[in-house]
C-alpha positions in Angstrom: 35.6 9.5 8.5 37.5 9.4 12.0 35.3 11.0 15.3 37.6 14.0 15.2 36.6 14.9 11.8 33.4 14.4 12.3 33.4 16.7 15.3 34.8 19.5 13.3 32.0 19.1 10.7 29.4 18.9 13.7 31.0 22.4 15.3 31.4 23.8 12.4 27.7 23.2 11.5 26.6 24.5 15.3 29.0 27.5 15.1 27.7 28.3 11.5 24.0 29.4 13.6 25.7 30.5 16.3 23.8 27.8 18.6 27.3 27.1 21.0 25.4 29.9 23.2 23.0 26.9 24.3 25.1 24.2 24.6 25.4 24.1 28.4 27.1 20.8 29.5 23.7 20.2 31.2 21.7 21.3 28.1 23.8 19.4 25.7 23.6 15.8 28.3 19.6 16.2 28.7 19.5 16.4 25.1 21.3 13.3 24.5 18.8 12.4 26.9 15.9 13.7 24.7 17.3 12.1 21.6 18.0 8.6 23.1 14.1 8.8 24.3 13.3 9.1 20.4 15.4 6.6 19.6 13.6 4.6 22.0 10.4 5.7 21.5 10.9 3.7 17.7 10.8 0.4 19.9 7.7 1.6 21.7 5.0 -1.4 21.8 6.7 -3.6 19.3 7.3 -7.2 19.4 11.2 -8.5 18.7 9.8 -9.6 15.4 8.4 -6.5 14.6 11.9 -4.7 15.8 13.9 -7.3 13.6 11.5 -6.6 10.8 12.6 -3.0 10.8 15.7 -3.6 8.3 13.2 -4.4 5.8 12.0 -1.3 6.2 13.6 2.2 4.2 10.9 4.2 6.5 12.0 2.4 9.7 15.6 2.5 8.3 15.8 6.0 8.4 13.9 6.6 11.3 16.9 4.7 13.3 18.9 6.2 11.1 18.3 9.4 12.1 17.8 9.2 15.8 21.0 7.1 16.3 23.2 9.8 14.3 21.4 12.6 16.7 22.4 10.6 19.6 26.2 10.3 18.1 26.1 14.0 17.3 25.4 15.0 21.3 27.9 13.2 22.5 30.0 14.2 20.3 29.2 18.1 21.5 29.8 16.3 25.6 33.2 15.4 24.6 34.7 18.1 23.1 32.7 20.3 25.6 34.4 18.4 28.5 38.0 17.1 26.5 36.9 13.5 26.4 38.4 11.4 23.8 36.0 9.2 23.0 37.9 6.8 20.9 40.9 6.4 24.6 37.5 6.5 26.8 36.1 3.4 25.1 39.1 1.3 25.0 39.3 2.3 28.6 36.5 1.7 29.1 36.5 -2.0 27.3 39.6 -2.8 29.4 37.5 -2.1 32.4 34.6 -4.4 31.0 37.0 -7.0 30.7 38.5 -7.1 34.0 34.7 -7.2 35.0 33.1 -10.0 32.9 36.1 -12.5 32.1 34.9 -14.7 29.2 35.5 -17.9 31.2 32.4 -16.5 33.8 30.5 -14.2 31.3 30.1 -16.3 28.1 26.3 -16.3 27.5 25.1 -14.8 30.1 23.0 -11.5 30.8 23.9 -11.2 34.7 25.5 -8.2 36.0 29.1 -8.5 37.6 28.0 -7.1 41.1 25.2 -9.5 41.7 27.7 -12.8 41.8 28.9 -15.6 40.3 26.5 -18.0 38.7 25.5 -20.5 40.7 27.7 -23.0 38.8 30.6 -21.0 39.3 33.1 -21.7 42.0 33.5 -19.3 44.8 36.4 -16.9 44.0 39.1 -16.9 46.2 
């Protein structure tokens, strides 16, 4: 199913209890807020074994399951609310990503493109 169809089925669903009436741009980003909290919440005290342990899990399946599709389903309300296309703005926003961590300075490595080169890099021109 492609994000546009998706969103039809999602507005169609909030339209169907008449719930657009609450779906402020600010209401509708602080609960993407809420619902990335929850999804966080799943990761709460748990080791990285515990965490990778969780695909074993149907419980802990759906659990993720369930707050990552809540997650999708906000911002899927903030784009149409605001005329994002999501699919253009993440291309965009990969190009962009690109530009920032080239592959020849980012391979394997966690650091952020504003804090510098690694200190094995040479200094760019």
């Amino acid at each position: 199913m492609s994000l546009p169809a998706l969103t039809t089925e999602v507005l169609a669903f909030r339209d169907d209890r008449n719930w657009a009436q609450f779906h402020s741009l600010r209401n509708l980003i602080v609960s993407l807020n809420l619902e990335a909290s929850e999804l966080l919440e799943l990761t709460q005290w748990k080791s990285d074994a515990e965490m990778a342990a969780m695909s074993a899990s149907s419980a802990a399946q759906e659990a993720l399951r369930d707050e990552c599709a809540d997650v999708l389903i906000y911002l899927l309300l903030i784009a149409e609310h605001t005329g994002i296309d999501l699919e253009q703005a993440a291309r965009a926003k990969l190009s962009k990503n690109a530009a920032k961590y080239p592959v020849e300075r980012s391979y394997g490595s966690s650091r952020k493109y504003s804090h510098g080169p690694v200190a094995e890099d040479p200094p760019q021109p």
